[in-house]
C-alpha positions as CSV (number, residue, x, y, z in Angstrom):
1,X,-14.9,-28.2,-24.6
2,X,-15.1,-29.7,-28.0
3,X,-16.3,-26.4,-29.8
4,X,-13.2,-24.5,-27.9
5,X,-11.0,-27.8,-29.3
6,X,-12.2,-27.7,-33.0
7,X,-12.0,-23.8,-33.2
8,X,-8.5,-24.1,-32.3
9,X,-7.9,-27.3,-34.9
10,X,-9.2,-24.8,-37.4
11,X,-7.6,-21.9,-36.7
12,X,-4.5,-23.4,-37.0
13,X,-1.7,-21.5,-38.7
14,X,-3.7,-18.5,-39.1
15,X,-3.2,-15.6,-38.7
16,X,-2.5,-14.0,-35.0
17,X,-6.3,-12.2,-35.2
18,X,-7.9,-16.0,-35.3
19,X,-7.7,-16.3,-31.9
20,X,-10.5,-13.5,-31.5
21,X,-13.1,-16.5,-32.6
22,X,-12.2,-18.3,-29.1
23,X,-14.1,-15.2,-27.0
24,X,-16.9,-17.2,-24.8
25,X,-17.5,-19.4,-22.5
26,X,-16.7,-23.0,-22.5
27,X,-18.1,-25.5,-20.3
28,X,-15.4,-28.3,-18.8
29,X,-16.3,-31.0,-16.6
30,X,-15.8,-29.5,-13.4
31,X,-15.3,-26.2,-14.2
32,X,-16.4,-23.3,-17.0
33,X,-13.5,-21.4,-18.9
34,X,-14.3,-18.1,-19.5
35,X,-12.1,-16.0,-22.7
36,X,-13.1,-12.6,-21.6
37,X,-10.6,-10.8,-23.6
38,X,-8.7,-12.6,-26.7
39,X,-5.1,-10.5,-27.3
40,X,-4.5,-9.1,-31.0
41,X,-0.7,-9.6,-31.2
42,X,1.6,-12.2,-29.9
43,X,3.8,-9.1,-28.5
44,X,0.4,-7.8,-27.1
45,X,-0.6,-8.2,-23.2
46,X,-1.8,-11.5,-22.7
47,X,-5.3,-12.9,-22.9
48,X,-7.6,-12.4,-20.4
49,X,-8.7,-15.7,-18.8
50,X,-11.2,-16.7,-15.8
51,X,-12.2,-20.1,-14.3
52,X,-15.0,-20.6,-12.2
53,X,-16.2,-23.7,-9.8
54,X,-19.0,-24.6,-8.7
55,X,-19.1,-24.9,-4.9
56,X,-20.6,-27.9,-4.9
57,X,-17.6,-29.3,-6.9
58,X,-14.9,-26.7,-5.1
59,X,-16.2,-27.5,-1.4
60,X,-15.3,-24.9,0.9
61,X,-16.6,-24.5,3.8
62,X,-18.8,-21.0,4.6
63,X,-16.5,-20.8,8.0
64,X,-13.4,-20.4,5.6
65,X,-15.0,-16.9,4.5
66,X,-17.2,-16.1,6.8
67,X,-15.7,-12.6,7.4
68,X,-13.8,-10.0,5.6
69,X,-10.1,-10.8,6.8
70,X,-11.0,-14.7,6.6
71,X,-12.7,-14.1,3.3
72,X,-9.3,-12.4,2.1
73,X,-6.8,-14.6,3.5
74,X,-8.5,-17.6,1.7
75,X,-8.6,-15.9,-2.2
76,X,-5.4,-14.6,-1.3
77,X,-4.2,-18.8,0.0
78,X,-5.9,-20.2,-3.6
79,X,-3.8,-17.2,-6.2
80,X,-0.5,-18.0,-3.8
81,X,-1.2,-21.8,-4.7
82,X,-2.2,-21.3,-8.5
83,X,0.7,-19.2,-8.9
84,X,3.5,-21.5,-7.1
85,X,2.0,-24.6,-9.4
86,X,2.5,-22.2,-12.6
87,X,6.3,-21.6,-11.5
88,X,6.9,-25.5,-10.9
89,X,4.0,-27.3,-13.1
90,X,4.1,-25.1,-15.9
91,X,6.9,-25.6,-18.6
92,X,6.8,-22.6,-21.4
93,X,5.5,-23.4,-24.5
94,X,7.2,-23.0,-27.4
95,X,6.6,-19.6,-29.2
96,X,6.7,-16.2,-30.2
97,X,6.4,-13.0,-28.0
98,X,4.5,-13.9,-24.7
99,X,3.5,-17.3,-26.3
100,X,3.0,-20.0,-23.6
101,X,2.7,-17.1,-20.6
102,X,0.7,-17.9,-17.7
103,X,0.6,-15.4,-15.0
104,X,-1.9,-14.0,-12.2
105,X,-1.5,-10.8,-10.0
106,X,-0.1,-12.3,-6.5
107,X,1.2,-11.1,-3.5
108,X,4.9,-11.0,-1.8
109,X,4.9,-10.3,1.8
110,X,1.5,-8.5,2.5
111,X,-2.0,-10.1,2.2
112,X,-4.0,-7.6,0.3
113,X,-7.8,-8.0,-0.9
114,X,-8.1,-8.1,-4.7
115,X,-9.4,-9.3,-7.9
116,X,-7.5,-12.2,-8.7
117,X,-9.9,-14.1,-6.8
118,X,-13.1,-14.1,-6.0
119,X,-15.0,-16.9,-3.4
120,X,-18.6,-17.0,-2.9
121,X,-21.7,-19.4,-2.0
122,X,-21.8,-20.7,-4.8
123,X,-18.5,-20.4,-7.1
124,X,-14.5,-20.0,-6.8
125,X,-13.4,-17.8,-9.5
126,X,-9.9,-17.2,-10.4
127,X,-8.6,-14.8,-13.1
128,X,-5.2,-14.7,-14.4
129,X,-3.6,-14.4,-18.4
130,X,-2.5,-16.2,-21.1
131,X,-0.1,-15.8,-23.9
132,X,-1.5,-17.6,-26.5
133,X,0.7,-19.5,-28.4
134,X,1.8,-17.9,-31.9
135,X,5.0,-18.8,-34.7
136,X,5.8,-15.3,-36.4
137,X,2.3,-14.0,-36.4
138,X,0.6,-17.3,-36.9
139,X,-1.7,-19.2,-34.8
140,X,0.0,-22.3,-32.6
141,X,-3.4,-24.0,-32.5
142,X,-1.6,-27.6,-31.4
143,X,0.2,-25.9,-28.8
144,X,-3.0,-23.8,-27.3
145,X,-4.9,-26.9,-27.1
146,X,-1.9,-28.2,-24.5
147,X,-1.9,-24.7,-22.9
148,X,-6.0,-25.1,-22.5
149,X,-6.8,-28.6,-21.7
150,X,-3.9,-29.8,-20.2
151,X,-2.2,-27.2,-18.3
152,X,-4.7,-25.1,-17.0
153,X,-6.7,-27.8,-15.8
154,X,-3.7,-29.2,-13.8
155,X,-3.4,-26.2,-12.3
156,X,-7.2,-25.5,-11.7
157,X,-7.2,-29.2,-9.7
158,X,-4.0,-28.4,-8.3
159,X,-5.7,-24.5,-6.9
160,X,-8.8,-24.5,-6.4
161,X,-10.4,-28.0,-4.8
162,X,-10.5,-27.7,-1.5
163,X,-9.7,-31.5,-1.3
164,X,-6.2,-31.2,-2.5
165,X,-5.1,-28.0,-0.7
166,X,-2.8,-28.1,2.3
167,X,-5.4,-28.4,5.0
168,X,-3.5,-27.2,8.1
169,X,-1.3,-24.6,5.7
170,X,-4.8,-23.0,4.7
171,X,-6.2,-22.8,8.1
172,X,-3.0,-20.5,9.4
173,X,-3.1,-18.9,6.8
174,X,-6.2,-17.9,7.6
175,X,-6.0,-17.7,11.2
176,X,-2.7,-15.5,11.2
177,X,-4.9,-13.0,8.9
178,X,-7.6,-12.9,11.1
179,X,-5.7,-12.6,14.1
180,X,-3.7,-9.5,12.7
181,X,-6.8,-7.9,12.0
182,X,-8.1,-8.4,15.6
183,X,-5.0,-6.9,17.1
184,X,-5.3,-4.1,14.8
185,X,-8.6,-3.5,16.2
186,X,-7.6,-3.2,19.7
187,X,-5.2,-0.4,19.4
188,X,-7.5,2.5,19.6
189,X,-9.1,1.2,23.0
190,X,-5.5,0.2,24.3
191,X,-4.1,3.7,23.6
192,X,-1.9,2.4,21.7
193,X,-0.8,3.1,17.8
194,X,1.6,0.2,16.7
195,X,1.9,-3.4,18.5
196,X,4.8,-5.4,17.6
197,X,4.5,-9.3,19.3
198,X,7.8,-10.7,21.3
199,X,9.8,-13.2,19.3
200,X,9.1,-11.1,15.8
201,X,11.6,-11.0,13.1
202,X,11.6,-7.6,12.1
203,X,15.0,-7.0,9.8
204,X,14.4,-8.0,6.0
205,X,17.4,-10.3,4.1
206,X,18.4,-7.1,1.6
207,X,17.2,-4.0,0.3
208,X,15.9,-5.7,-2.7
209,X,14.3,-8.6,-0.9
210,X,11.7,-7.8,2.0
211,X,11.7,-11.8,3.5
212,X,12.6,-12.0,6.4
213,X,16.3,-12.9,7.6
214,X,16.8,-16.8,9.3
215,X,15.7,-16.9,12.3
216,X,19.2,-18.5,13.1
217,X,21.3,-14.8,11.9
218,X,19.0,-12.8,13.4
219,X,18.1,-10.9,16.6
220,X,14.1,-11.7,17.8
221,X,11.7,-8.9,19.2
222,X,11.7,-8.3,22.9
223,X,9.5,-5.8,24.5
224,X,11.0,-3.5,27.4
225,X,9.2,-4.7,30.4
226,X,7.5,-1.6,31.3
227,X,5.8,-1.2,27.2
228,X,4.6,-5.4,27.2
229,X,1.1,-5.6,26.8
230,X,-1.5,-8.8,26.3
231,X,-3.8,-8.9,23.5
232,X,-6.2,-11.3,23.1
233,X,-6.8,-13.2,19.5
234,X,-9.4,-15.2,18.1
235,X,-7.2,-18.4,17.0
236,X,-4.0,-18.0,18.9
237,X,-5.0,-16.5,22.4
238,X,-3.0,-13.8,24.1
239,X,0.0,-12.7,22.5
240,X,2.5,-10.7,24.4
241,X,4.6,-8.0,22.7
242,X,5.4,-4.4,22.7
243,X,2.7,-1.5,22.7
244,X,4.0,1.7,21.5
245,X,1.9,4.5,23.6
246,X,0.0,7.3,21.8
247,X,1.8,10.7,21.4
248,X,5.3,11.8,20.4
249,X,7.4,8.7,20.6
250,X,11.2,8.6,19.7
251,X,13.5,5.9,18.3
252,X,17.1,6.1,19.6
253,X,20.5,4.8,19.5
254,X,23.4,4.2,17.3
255,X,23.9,3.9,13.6
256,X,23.2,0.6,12.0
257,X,21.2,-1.1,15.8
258,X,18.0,-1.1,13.8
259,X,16.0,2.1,14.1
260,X,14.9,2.1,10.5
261,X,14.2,-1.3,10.4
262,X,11.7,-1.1,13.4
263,X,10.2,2.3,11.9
264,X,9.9,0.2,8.5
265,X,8.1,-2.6,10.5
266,X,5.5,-0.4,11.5
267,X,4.9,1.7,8.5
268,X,4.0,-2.0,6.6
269,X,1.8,-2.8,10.0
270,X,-0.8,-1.0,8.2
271,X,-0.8,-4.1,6.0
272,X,-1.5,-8.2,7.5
273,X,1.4,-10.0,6.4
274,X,1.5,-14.0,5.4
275,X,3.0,-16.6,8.2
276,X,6.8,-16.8,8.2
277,X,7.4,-13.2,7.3
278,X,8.4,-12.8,10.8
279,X,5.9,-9.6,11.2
280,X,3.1,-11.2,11.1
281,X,2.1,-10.0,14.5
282,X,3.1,-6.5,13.6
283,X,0.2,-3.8,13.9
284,X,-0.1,-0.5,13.0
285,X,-2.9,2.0,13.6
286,X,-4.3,1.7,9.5
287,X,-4.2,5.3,9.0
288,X,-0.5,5.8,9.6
289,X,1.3,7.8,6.7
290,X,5.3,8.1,6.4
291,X,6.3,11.3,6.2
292,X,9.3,12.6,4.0
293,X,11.3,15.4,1.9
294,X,10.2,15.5,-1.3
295,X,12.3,17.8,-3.3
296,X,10.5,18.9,-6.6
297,X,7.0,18.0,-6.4
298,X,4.3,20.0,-7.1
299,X,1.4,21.2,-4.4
300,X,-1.3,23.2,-4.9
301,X,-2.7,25.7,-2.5
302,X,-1.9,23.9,0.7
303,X,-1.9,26.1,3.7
304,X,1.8,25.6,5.6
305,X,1.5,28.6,7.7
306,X,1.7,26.4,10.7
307,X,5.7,25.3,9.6
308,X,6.3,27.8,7.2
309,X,5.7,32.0,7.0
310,X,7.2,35.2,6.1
311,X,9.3,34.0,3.0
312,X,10.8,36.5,1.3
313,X,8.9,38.6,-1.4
314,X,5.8,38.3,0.4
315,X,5.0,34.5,-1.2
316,X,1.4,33.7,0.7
317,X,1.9,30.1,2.3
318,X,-1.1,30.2,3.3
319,X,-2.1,29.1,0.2
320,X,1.1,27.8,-0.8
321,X,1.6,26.4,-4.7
322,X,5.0,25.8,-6.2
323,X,5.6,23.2,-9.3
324,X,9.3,22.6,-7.7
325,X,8.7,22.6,-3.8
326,X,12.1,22.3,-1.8
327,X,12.6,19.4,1.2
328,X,11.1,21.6,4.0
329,X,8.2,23.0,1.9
330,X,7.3,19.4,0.3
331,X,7.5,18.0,4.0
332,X,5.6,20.4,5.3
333,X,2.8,20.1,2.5
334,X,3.1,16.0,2.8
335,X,2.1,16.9,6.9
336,X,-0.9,18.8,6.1
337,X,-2.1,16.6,3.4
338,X,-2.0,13.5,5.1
339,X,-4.0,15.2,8.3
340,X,-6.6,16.7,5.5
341,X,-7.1,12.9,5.0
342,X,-7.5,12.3,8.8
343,X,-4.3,10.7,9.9
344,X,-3.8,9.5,13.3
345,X,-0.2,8.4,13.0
346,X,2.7,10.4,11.4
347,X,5.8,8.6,11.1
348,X,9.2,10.4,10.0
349,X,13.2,9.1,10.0
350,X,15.5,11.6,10.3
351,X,17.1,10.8,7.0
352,X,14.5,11.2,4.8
353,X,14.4,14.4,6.3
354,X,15.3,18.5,5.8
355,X,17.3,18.8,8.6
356,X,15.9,22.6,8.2
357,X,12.2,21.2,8.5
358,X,13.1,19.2,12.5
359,X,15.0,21.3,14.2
360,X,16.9,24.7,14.7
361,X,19.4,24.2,17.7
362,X,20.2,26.9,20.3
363,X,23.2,28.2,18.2
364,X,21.8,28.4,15.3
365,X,18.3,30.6,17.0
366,X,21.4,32.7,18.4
367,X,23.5,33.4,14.8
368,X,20.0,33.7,12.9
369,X,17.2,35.4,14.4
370,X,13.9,34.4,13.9
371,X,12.5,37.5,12.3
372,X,15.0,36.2,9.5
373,X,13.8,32.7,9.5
374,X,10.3,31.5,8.1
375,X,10.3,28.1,9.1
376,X,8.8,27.0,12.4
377,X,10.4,23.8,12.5
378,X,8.8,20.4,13.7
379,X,9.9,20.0,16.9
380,X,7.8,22.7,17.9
381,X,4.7,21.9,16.4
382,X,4.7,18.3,17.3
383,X,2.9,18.3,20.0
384,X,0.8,20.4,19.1
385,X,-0.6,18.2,16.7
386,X,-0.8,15.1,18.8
387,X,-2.9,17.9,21.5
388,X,-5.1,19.5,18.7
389,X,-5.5,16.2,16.4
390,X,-5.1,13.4,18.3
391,X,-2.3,12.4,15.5
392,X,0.5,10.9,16.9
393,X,4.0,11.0,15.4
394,X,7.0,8.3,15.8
395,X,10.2,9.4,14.3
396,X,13.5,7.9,14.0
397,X,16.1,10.7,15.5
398,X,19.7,9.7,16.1
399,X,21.1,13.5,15.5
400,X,19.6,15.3,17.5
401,X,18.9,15.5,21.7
402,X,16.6,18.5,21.4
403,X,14.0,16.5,20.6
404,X,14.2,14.5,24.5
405,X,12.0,18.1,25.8
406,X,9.0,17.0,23.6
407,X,9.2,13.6,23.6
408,X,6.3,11.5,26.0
409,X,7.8,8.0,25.0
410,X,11.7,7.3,24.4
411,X,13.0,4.5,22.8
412,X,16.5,3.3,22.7
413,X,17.3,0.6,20.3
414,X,20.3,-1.6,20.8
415,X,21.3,-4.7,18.4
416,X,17.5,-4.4,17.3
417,X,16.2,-4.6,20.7
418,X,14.2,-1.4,22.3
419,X,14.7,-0.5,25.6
420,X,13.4,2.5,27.7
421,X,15.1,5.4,27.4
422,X,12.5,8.4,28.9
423,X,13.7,9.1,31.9
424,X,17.5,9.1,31.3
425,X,16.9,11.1,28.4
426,X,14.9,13.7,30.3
427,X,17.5,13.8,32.7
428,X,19.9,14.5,29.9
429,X,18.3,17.7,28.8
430,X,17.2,19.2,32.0
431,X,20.9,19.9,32.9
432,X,21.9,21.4,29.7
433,X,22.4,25.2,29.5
434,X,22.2,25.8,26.1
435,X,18.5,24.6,25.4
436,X,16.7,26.0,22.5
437,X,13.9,28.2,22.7
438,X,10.3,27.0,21.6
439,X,10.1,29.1,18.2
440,X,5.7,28.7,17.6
441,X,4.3,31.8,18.8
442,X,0.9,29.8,18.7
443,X,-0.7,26.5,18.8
444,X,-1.2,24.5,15.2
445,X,-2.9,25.6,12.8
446,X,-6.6,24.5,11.0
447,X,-6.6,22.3,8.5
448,X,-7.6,24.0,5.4
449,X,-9.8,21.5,3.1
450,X,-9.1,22.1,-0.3
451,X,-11.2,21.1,-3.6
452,X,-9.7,19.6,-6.5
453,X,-10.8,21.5,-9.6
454,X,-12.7,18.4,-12.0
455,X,-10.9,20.1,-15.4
456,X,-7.6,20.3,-14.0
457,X,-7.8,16.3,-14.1
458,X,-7.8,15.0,-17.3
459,X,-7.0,11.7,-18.4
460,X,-6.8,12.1,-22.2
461,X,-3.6,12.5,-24.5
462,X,-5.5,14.1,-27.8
463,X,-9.0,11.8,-28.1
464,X,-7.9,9.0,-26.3
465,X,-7.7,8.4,-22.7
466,X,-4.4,7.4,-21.7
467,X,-4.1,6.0,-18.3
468,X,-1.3,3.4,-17.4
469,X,0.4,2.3,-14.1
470,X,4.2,1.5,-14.1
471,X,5.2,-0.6,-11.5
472,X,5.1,1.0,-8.0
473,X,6.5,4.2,-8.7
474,X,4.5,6.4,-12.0
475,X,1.5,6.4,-13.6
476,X,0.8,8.0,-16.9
477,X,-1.9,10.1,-16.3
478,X,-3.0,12.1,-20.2
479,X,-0.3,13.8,-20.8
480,X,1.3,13.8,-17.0
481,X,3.3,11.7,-15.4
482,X,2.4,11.1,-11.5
483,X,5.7,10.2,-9.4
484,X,4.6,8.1,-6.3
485,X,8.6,7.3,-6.0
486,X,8.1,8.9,-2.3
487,X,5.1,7.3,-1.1
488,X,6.9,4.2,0.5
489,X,3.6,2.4,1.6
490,X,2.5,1.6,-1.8
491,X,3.8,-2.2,-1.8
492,X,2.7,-3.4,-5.1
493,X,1.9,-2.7,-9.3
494,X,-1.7,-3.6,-8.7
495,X,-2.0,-1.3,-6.1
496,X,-0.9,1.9,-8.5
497,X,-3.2,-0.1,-10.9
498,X,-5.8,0.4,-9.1
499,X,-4.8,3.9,-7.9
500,X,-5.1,4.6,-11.2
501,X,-8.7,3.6,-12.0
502,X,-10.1,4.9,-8.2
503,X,-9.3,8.3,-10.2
504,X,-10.8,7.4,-13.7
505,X,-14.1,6.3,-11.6
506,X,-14.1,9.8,-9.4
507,X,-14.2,11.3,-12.7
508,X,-16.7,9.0,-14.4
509,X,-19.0,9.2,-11.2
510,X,-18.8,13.3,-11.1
511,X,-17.7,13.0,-7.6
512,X,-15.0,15.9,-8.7
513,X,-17.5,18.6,-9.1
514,X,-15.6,21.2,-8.0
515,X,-17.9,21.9,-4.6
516,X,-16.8,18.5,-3.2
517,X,-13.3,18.3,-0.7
518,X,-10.9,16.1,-1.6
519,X,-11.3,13.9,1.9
520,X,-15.4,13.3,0.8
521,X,-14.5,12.3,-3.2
522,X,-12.3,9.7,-1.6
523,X,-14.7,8.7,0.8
524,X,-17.1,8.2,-1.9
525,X,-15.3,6.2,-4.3
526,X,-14.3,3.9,-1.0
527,X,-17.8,3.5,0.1
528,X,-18.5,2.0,-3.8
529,X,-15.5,0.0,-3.4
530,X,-17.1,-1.0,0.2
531,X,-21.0,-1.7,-1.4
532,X,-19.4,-3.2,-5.0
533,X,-16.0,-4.6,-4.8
534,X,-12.7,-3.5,-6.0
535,X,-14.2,-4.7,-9.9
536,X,-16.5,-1.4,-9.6
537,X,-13.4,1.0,-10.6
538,X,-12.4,-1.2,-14.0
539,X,-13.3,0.7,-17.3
540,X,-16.5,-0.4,-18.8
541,X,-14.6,-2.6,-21.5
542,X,-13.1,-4.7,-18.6
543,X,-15.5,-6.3,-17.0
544,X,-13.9,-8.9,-14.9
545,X,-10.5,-7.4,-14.0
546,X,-8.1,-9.3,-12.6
547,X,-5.1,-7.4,-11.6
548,X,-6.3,-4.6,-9.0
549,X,-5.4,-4.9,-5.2
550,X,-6.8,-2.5,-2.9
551,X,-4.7,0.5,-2.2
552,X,-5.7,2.8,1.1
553,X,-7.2,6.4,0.5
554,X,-3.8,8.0,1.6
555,X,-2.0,7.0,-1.2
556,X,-4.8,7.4,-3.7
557,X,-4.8,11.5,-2.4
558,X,-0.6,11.6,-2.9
559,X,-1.2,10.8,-6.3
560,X,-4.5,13.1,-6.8
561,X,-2.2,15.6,-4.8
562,X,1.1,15.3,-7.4
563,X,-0.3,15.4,-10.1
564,X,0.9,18.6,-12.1
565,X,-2.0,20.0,-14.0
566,X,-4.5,19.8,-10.7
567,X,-5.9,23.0,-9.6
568,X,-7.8,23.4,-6.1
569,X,-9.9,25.8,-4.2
570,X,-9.3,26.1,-0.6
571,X,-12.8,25.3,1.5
């Protein structure tokens, strides 16, 4: 402590580059303060901080992390904490640029493992930044001793002593984790691929805000009678709730009753969510991918025969490349990618859709002939998939009844509230007269694995690599850009972040070789993350990174799979 306090009395209106003589580690009484990375500018990102406690002086109990989702729920609980103390404890020190910044890489709605934190047997480790304080260009030394021994260590009693947390907060927090993960785990064996628990608050206060709406202006979950299963949880017993069946599985009904908002419920079931977000108890099969149009994007050699064939001059699909794909093409290709990765659950709203891609209805087969259309559309190849992959699909239709002959489960949603629609819709159909014909002449196709081509990845702008995520929607990949705008299940910057890097270490590990499928390479960069932690992607230079969450496989392959430059072999 004193060394860190007379550096900082000498370096005292120098210049900005001073600060580099405060890298180290520095021993406090109940805690050491580790300066991994010292920032050269005061316009710079900020200064890379850790502090770690002893558990002997932390005290938390083994049972609060004795397993992975309890284990995550707790670091996630102590970032939540340091980072609502910095908000309300902190007050912003006088200075230039990102003087006086304190920040750490926490979560909204979702609980999501990642580096910010890091609990063990024997320490607590939490890693966040600092903007340390600068006038002009000139060292604030005063003002960095108030940022170092008098606000960080209110915030590190404030965080991460078990002693002063919110004992019964922290335990649901946990618990509701755990639970979610539990309920997760009995879908498979339930036949089921999304759960959503009765009394649920599924619509969100705005399109900018994804908290829940009061439970007083709001309509709560119900489960039609004959869906309402039991599920049985570690902490909070059996729940009751709604178990959407395997298959092809329709949501109904009338503009603005809530079809999107139960289809956007599932899609973030994929992820636990914190108590009080209302779906908490929402659970989704993990390997559910939404499905959309995605005019322009690239693809590269991805075989769409199954939806798409014949186009004019001859263009092969089954090894189908375009830089500027159309909605049907792009949907198409987004279908057979995300079953390349091994899918079980395709999910799909009518309005992110090419109406050209779902359906062609009886007068339109009549005025154009099939010979003089390429595209098989999804209707009838639905089930197909569901019989030959055991991948289900739930889709949002409110345009179109054709879709009642291939549904196995129909859901009518009212005011927000499902109800059982099958059989009246069935009824529906049978009596038309004008019913389409089935347009498939055979069953789905195979998936064709492809191979991504290691030189058509590269991650350097002249001599330098140049890598950066930006926000949730592009990363700067060399000289490309990557446009993850479509892929609607990435929730967060670190995420991308860490997208990013899972690429950078396929590359450093040689796991894109050219020989290897593009399913495998993933597979091996998660089984590192798996054996080493999320920390094993961070570049060399960062050792302790504190600003990656863990993203799934299926969005690490969309942005392997738009990016511009890559090449592939089909398998």
């Amino acid at each position: 402590m004193q060394k860190l306090k007379d550096i900082l009395f000498k370096i005292d209106g120098r210049g900005y580059r001073a600060y580099k003589q405060i890298k180290g580690a520095y021993n406090f009484p109940e805690y050491t303060l580790y300066i991994d990375h010292v920032q050269g500018d005061p316009f710079a990102s900020p200064s890379r901080l850790r502090i770690r406690v002893s558990q002997e002086i932390a005290e938390f109990s083994p049972e609060l992390y004795s397993n992975k989702p309890r284990k995550t729920a707790l670091e996630d609980y102590i970032i939540r904490i340091f980072s609502m103390h910095i908000k309300k404890d902190i007050a912003k020190i006088f200075g230039t640029g990102k003087s006086g910044i304190i920040e750490i890489d926490c979560g909204k709605q979702e609980i999501i493992e990642r580096t910010a934190c890091n609990i063990n047997d024997e320490f607590v480790e939490i890693r966040f930044y600092a903007g340390l304080p600068a006038r002009g260009r000139r060292v604030l030394g005063e003002q960095c001793i108030k940022m170092l021994f008098d606000q960080i260590p209110k915030l590190v009693e404030k965080s991460l002593f078990h002693k002063n947390l919110d004992k019964a907060e922290l335990k649901k927090f946990i618990e509701v984790c755990e639970d979610q993960d539990c309920l997760r785990s009995q879908l498979k064996k339930n036949k089921i691929v999304s759960f959503i628990k009765n009394g649920s608050i599924l619509p969100r206060r705005s399109g900018v805000s994804d908290k829940p709406l009061p439970e007083a202006n709001t309509i709560l979950f119900k489960s039609p009678p004959e869906l309402e299963v039991s599920l049985k949880t570690p902490n909070i017993g059996i729940v009751k709730g709604m178990g959407i069946p395997e298959g092809v599985i329709l949501l109904i009904g009338g503009g603005f009753h809530g079809k999107t908002t139960i289809l956007s419920a599932i899609q973030k079931g994929v992820y636990n969510h914190i108590p009080g977000d209302g779906r908490e108890y929402v659970v989704t099969d993990v390997s559910a991918v939404k499905i959309k149009a995605e005019e322009g994007r690239s693809i590269q050699k991805v075989d769409i025969s199954s939806f798409i064939s014949n186009l004019p001059l001859g263009k092969n699909t089954k090894e189908f490349s375009t830089a500027n794909a159309s909605g049907s093409t792009s949907q198409a290709a987004n279908i057979i990618e995300a079953l390349e990765i091994n899918t079980r659950l395709l999910l799909l709203d009518e309005d992110t859709s090419a109406t050209n891609f779902l359906i062609r209805d009886s007068i339109m087969q009549q005025v154009v002939s099939k010979d003089k259309e390429p595209i098989t559309p999804f209707i009838d190849q639905v089930n197909s998939i569901y019989s030959k992959y055991n991948t289900s699909t739930i889709m949002v239709m409110g345009g179109s009844g054709d879709y009642f002959e291939v549904a196995d489960t129909i859901l009518l949603i009212n005011s927000y509230l499902p109800y059982l629609a099958t059989d009246k819709a069935k009824e529906a159909i049978k009596n038309r007269k004008d019913i389409r014909k089935k347009e498939n002449p055979a069953s789905f196709g195979s998936i064709t694995e492809r191979m991504p081509l290691p030189n058509s990845i590269n991650p350097y702008k002249g001599r330098k690599k140049k890598v950066k995520s930006r926000g949730i929607h592009n990363i700067s990949f060399g000289v490309e850009n990557i446009d993850l705008s479509s892929i609607e299940q990435i929730v967060e910057p670190s995420q991308v972040n860490s997208i990013s890097n899972i690429i950078l270490h396929g590359l450093t590990k040689n796991y894109f070789d050219g020989k290897s499928t593009l399913c495998n390479i993933i597979g091996k960069i998660f089984d590192d993350i798996g054996k080493y932690g999320l920390d094993i992607i961070s570049d060399s230079y960062i050792k302790y990174p504190g600003s990656f969450s863990m993203p799934r496989k299926f969005e690490v392959a969309s942005a392997i799979n738009r990016l511009r430059s890559l090449k592939v072999i089909q398998k």
